[in-house]
C-alpha positions as CSV (number, residue, x, y, z in Angstrom):
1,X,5.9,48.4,-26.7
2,X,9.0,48.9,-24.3
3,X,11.3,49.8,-27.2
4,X,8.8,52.7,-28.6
5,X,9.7,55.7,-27.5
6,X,7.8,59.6,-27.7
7,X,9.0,62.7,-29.2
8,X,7.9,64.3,-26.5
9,X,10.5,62.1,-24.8
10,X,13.6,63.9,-24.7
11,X,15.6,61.0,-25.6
12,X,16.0,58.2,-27.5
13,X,16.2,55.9,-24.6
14,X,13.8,53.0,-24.0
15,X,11.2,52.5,-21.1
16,X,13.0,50.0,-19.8
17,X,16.1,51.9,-20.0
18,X,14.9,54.9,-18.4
19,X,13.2,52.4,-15.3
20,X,16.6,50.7,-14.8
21,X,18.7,53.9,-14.8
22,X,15.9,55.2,-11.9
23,X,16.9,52.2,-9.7
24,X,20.4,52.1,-10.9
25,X,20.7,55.3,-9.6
26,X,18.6,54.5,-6.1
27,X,20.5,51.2,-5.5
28,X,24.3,53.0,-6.4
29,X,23.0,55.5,-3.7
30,X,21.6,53.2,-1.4
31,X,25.1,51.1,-1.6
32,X,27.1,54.4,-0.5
33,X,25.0,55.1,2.5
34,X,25.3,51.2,3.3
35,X,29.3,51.2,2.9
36,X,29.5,54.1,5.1
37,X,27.1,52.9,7.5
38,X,28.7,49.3,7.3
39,X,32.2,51.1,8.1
40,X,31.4,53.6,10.9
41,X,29.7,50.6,12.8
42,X,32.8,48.4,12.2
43,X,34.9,51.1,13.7
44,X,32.6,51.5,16.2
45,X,32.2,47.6,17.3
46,X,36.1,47.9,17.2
47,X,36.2,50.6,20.2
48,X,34.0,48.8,22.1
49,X,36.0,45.8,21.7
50,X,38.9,47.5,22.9
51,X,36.6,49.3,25.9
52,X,35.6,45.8,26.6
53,X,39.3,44.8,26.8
54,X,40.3,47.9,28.9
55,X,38.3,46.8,31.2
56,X,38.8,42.8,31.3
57,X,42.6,43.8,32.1
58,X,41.7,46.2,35.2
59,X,39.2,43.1,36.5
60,X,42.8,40.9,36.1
61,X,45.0,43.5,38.3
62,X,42.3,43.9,40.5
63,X,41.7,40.1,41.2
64,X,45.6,40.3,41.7
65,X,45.8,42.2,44.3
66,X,43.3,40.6,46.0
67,X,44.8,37.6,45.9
68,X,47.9,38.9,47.3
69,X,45.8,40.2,50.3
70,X,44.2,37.0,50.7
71,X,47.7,35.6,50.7
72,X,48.3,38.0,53.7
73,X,45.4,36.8,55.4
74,X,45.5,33.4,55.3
75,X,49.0,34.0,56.8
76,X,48.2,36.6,59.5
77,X,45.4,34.4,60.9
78,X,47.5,31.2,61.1
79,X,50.4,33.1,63.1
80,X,48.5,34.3,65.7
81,X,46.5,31.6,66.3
82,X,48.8,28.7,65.0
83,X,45.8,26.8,63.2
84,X,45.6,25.2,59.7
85,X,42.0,26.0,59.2
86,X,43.4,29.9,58.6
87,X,46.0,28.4,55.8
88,X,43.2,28.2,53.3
89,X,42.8,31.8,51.7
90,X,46.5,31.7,51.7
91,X,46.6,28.3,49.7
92,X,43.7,28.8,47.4
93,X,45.0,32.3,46.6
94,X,48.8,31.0,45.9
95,X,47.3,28.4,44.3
96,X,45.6,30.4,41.6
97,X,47.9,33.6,41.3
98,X,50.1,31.4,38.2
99,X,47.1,31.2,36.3
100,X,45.7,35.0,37.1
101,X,49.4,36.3,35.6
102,X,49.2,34.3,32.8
103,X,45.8,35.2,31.8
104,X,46.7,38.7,32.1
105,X,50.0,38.4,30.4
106,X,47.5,37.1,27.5
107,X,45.5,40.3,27.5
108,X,48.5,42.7,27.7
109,X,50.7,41.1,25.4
110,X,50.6,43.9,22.8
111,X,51.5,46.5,25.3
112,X,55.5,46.0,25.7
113,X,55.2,48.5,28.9
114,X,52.2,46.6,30.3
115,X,54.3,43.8,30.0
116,X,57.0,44.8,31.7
117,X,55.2,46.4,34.5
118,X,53.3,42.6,34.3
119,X,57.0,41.3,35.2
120,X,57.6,43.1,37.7
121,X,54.5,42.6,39.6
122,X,55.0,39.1,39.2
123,X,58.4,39.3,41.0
124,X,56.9,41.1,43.7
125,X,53.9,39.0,44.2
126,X,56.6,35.6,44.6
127,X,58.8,37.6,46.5
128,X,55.9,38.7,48.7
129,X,55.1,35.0,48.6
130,X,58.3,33.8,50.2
131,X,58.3,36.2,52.8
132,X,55.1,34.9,54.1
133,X,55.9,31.1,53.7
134,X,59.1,31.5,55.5
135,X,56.8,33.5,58.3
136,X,54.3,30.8,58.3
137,X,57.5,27.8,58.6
138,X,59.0,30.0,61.8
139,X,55.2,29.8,63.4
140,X,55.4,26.3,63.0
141,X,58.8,25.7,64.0
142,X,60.0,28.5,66.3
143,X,56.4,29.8,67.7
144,X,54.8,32.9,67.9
145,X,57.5,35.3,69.0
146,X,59.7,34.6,66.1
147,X,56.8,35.0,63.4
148,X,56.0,37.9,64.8
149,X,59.4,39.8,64.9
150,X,59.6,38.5,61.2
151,X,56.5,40.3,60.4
152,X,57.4,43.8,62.0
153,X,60.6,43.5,60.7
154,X,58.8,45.0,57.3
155,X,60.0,43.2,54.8
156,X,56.7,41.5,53.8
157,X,54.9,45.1,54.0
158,X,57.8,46.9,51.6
159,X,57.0,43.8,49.1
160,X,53.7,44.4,49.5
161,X,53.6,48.6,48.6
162,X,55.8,47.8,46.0
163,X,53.4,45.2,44.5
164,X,50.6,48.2,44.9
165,X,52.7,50.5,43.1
166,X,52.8,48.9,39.9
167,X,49.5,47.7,40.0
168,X,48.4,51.3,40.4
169,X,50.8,52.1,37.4
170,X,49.3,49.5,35.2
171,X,46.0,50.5,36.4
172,X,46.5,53.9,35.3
173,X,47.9,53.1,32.0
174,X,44.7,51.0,31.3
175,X,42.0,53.7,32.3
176,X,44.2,56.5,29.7
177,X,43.6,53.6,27.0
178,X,40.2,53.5,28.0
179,X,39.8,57.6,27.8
180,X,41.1,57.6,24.9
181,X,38.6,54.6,22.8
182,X,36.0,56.1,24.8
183,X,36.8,58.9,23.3
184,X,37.5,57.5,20.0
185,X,34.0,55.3,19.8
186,X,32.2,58.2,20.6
187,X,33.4,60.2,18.0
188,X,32.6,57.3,15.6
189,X,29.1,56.8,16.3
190,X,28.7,60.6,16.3
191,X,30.5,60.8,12.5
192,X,28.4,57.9,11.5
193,X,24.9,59.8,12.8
194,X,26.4,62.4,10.5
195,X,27.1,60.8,7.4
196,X,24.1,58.4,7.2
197,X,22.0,61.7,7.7
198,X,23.3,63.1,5.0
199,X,23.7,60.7,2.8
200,X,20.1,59.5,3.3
201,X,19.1,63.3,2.6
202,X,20.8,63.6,-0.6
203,X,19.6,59.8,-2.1
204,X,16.1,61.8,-1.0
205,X,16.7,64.1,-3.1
206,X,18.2,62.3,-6.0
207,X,15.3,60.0,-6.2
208,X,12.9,62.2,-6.0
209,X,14.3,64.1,-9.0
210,X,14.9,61.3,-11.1
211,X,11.3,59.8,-9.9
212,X,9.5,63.0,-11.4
213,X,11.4,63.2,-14.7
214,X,11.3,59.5,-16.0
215,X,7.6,59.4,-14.5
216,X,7.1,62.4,-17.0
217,X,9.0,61.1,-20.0
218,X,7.3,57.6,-19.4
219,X,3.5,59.0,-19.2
220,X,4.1,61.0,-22.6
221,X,5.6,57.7,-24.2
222,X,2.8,55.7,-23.2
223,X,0.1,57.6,-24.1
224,X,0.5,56.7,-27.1
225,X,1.4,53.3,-27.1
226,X,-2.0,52.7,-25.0
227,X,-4.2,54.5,-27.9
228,X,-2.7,51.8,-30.3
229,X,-3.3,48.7,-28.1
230,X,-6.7,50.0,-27.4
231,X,-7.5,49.7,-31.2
232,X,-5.9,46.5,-31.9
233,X,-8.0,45.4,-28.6
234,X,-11.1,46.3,-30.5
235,X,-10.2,44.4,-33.9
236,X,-9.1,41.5,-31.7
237,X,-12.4,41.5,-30.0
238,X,-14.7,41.3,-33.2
239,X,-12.6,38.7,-35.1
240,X,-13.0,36.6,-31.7
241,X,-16.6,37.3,-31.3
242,X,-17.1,35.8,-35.1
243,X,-15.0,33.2,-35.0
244,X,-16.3,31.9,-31.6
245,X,-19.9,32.1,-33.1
246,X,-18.8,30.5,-36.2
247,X,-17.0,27.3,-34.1
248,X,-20.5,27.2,-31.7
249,X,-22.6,26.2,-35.1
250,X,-19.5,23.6,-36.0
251,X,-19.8,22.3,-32.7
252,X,-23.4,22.0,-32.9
253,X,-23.5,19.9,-36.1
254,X,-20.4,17.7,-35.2
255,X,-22.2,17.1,-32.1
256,X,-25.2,15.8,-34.2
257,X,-23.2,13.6,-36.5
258,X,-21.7,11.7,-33.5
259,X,-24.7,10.9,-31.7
260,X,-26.3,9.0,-35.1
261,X,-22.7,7.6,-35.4
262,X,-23.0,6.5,-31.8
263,X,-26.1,5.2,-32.0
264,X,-24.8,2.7,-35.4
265,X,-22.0,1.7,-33.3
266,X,-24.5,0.4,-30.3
267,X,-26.7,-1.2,-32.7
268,X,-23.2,-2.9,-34.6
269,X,-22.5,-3.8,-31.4
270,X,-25.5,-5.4,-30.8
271,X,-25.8,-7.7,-34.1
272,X,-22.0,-8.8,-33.2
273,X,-23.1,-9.9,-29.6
274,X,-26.3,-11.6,-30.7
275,X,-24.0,-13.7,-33.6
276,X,-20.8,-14.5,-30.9
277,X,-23.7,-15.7,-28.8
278,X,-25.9,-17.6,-31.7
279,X,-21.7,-19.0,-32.9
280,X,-21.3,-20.1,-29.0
281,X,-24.2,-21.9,-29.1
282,X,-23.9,-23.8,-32.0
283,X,-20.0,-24.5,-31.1
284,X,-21.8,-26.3,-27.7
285,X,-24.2,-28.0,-29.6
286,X,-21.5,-29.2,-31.8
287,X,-19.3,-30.3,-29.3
288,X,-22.3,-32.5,-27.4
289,X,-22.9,-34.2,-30.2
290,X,-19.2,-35.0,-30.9
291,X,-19.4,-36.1,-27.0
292,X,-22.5,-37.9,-27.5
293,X,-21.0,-39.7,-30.1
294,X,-17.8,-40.8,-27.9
295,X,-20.1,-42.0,-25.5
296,X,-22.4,-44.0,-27.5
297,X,-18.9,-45.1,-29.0
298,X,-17.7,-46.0,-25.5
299,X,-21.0,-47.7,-24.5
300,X,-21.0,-49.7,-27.7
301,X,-17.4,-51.1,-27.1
302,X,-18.6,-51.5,-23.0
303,X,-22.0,-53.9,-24.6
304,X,-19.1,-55.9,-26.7
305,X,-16.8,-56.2,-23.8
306,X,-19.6,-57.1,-21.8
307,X,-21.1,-59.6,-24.4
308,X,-17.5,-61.4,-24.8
309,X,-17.2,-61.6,-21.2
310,X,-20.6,-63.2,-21.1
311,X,-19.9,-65.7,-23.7
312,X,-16.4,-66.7,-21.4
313,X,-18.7,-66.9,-18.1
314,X,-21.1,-69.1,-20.2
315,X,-18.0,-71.6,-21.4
316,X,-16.7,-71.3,-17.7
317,X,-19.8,-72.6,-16.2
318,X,-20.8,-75.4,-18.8
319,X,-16.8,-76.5,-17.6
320,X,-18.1,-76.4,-14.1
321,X,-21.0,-78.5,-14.8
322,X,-18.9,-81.3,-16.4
323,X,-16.6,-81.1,-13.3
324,X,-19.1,-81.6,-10.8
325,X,-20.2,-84.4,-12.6
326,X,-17.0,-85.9,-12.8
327,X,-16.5,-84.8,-8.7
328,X,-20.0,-87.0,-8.6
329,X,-18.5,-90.1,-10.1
330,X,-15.7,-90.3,-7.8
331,X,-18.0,-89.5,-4.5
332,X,-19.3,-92.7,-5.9
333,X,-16.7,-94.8,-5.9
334,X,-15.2,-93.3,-2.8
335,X,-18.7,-94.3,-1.1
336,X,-17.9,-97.8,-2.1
337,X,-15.0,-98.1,-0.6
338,X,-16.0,-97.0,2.3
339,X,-18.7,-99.3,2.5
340,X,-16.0,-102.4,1.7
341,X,-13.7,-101.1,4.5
342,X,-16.5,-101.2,6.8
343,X,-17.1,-104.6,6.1
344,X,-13.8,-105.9,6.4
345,X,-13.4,-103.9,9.4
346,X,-16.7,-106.0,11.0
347,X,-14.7,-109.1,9.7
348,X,-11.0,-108.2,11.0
349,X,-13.3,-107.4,14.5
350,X,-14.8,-111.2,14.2
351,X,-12.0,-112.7,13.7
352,X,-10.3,-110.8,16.2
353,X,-12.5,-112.0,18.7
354,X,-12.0,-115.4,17.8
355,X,-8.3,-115.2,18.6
356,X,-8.8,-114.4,21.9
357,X,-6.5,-112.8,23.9
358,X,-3.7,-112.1,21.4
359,X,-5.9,-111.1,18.7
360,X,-7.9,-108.0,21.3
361,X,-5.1,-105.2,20.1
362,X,-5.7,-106.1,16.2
363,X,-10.0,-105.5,17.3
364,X,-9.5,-102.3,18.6
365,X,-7.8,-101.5,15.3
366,X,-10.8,-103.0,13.3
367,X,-12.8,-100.5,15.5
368,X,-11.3,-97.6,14.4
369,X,-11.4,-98.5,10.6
370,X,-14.8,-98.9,11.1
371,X,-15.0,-95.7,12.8
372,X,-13.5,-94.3,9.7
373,X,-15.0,-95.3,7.5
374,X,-18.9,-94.9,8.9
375,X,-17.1,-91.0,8.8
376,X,-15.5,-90.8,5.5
377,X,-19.3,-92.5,4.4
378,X,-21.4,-89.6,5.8
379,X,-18.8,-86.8,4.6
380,X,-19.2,-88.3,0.6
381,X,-22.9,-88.0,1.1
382,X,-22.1,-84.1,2.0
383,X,-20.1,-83.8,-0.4
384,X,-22.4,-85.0,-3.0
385,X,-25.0,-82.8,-1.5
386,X,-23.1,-79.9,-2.2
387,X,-22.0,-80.8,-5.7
388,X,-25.8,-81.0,-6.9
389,X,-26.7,-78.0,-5.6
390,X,-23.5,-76.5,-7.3
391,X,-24.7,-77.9,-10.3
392,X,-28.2,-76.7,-10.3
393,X,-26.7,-73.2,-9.9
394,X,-24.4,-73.3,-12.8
395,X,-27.7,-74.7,-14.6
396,X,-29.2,-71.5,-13.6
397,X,-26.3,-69.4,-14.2
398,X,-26.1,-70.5,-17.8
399,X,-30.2,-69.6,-18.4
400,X,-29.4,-66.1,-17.2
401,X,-26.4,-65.7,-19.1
402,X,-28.0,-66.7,-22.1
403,X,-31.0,-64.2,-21.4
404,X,-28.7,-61.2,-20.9
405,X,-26.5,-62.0,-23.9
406,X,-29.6,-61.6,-25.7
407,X,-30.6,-58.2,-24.4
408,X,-26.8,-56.7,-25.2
409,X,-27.8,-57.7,-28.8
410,X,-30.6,-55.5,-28.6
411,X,-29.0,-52.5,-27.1
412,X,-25.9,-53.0,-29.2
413,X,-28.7,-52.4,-32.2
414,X,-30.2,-49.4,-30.4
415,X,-27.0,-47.8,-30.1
416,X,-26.4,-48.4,-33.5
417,X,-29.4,-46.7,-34.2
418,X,-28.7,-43.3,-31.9
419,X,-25.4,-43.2,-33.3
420,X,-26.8,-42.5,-37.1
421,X,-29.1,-39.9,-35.4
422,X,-26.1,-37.9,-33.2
423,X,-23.8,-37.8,-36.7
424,X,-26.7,-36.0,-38.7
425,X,-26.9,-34.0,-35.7
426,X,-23.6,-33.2,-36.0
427,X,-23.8,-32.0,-39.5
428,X,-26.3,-29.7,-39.0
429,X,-24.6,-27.9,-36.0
430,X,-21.8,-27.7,-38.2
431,X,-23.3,-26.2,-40.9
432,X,-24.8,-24.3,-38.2
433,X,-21.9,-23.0,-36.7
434,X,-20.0,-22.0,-40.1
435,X,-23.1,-19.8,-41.2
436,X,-22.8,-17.9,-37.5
437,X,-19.5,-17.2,-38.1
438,X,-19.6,-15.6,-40.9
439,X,-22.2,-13.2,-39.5
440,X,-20.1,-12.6,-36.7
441,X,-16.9,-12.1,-39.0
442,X,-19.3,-9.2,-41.1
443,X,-20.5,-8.0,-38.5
444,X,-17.0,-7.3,-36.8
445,X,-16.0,-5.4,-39.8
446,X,-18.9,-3.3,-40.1
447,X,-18.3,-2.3,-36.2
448,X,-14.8,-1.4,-37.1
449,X,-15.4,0.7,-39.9
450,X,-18.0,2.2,-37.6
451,X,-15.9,2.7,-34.4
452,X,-13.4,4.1,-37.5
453,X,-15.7,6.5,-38.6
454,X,-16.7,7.6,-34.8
455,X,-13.2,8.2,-33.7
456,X,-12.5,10.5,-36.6
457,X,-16.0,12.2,-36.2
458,X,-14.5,12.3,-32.2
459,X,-11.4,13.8,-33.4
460,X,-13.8,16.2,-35.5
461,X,-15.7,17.3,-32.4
462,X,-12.6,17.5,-30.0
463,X,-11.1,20.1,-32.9
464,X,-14.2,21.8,-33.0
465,X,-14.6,22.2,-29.2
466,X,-10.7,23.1,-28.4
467,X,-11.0,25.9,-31.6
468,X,-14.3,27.4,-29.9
469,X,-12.6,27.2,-26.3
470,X,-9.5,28.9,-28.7
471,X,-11.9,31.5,-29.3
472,X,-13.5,32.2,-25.7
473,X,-10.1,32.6,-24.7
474,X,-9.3,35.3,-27.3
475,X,-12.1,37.0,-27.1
476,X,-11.5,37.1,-23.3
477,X,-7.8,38.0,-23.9
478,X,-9.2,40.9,-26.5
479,X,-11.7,42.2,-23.3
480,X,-8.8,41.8,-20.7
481,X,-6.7,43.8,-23.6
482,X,-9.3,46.4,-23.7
483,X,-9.4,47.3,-20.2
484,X,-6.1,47.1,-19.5
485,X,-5.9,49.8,-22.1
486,X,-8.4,51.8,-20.6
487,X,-6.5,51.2,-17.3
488,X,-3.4,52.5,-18.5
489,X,-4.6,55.8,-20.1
490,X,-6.4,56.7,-16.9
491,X,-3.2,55.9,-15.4
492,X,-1.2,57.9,-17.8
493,X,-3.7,60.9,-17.6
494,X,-3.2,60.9,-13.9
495,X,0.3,61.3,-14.1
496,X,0.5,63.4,-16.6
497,X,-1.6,65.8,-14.4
């Protein structure tokens, strides 16, 4: 639409031509008035710089002077009164004249006459300053009378006019410098009042001109360029209205379809839960009645161990029995002998005392045998206690044995028995568990082809619902269109009047 262009133009230049061109012409103005503002301000800020130095180089010959009087001072009060207190204007000042020169030698240095007046000044300043130091050495050293006639002699007083004199020349040269940039600034500023006026008058003018013409050429040239997109705007406008009435229906029945395939998909869902859970259960079933079977396994093996172990403890204590028996038969004949050595221990005491008083030692001996014997008697009867009360346990022990030997056998038979039962158990759960699977593995496929069929109905509705959105947006688009349209004829019909 920018590259169309009117009859009633004038021209075969573009819109956006004819715009750029306008502000071409504004800017190229604008950057004339700006150079000529940007140079009369840097000639300007150039005077004053020099004004400003004018004036920083009469402050310097002023301070020099003054120094030089302070100098005079400082010197004047110590002669007549002979105290070093006085000395200190004089020091301070003498002190910083070398700098004050040289600082003002800096500012002067491209003015070859200042200069030279700035030499000569100097000379008179340190010959001004000898004079007083050689007054100041007489006060000390000769006394008042001498320092005085030294001072009236007018030597120090002919240094100092001559000192003024140039000063006064130097400050004369430096206020006809500053006459003249005053002078010279002034006249800037005024030519640059003059020429920003002017220029700003005539850019007025120019922009105004060129303002009114392409404003002209630009309202014919739309016109009509707006008449045509009002029309398309309308065409747009019913195709959208159509086409978003004809995506609302889609929507409508793809919206339909996926809630029945939703609802297949839950219930597919459902039947593969119920058969994971119905395979879950038969896989625990399974698996208890493989542990069942280990057990019983386990427990059959414990009732053999145990039964062996019976049989060993039975053998053992049928051993024990015969040894206490045998234990019996020597208590027996260890009783005896203990009964013979008691009896030849009464004899070896009889015929001990029959010996008298040799054969007393060999009684006392007999004694003790005795002794021992009557002991060893009554531990074999102990003893023998003890062995037929052992004996009458293991008696016992191998009745019981014998009793729970027989009630392994009859557990080992039950077991036996439980163990048939737990393997056709087994089978079943198998069998079992192999029929849920297979549900659960049909049942996973039907889901998928389900969740298949759902995504692409998904897909489906997503299309459905981004094409009617498509269509909102268009028509919207064709309404904005419309009344921009409108918009711009009013627009165009106000300028054009």
């Amino acid at each position: 639409m920018a590259q169309s262009s009117g009859p009633s133009g004038g021209s075969g230049w573009t819109v956006g031509r004819k715009v750029a061109l306008g502000f071409g012409l504004s800017f190229a103005l604008l950057l004339v008035i700006g150079a000529i503002g940007y140079r009369s301000t840097d000639a300007l800020i150039e005077n004053n710089a020099r004004v400003t130095h004018t004036h920083a180089v009469l402050e310097r010959v002023a301070t020099t002077l003054s120094l030089m009087k302070d100098c005079e001072t400082g010197q004047r009060g110590f002669v007549i009164t002979a105290d070093p207190a006085y000395l200190a204007p004089y020091e301070s000042a003498s002190a910083a004249l070398p700098g004050n020169f040289a600082e003002l030698r800096r500012l002067i240095n491209d003015n070859p006459q200042q200069l030279a007046r700035l030499s000569q000044l100097e000379t008179a300043s340190q010959s001004r300053n000898a004079t007083l130091e050689r007054v100041i050495q007489e006060r000390r050293t000769k006394g008042l009378e001498a320092a005085v006639s030294s001072v009236v002699s007018g030597d120090g007083k002919a240094q100092m006019d001559e000192a003024r004199r140039i000063a006064s020349d130097m400050e004369n040269e430096e206020r006809s410098l500053l006459a003249r940039r005053t002078t010279a600034a002034e006249a800037g500023a005024r030519d640059a009042k003059v020429m920003v006026g002017v220029g700003a008058l005539i850019a007025l003018v120019v922009i105004t001109f060129a303002g009114t013409t392409i404003t002209r050429t630009l309202g014919n040239q739309l016109g009509s360029a707006v008449a045509s997109i009002r029309s398309s705007s309308s065409e747009l406008q019913a195709a959208a209205t159509q086409q978003a009435s004809g995506s609302r229906e889609q929507l409508s029945a793809t919206t339909e379809v996926a809630a029945t395939i939703r609802e297949l998909l839950a219930t597919s869902r459902q039947i593969t839960e119920s058969s994971q859970r119905v395979a879950r259960i038969a896989e625990d079933t399974a698996s208890g009645a493989g542990t069942g079977l280990q057990t019983m396994g386990g427990a059959r093996e414990a009732i053999d161990a145990i039964r062996r172990q019976m049989d060993v403890v039975v053998a053992h204590m049928l051993a024990l029995g015969k040894k206490s028996q045998e234990a019996g038969g020597i208590l027996d004949l260890v009783n005896e002998l203990a009964e013979q050595t008691h009896i030849l221990a009464i004899n070896a005491t009889i015929e001990a005392a029959g010996a008298g008083e040799s054969g007393r030692r060999f009684a006392v001996v007999a004694d003790e045998i005795r002794k021992l014997a009557d002991r060893v008697g009554g531990s074999t009867k102990e003893i023998r206690t003890i062995v037929d009360d052992m004996r009458g346990a293991v008696n016992t022990t191998v009745m019981a044995t014998e009793s729970t030997v027989k009630a392994v056998d009859a557990g080992t038979s039950r077991f036996a028995e439980v163990s048939t039962q737990l393997q056709k158990i087994a089978q079943l759960v198998g069998t079992s568990t192999e029929a849920a699977r297979e549900i659960e593995l049909s049942t996973k496929q039907q889901a998928t082809a389900v969740e298949q069929v759902s995504s692409a109905i998904g897909n489906v509705a997503q299309a459905t619902r981004e094409s009617d959105a498509s269509a909102k947006q268009t028509l919207q688009a064709a309404s904005e269109l419309s009344e921009l349209s409108r918009a711009l004829l009013r627009l165009v019909d106000a300028t054009a009047t």
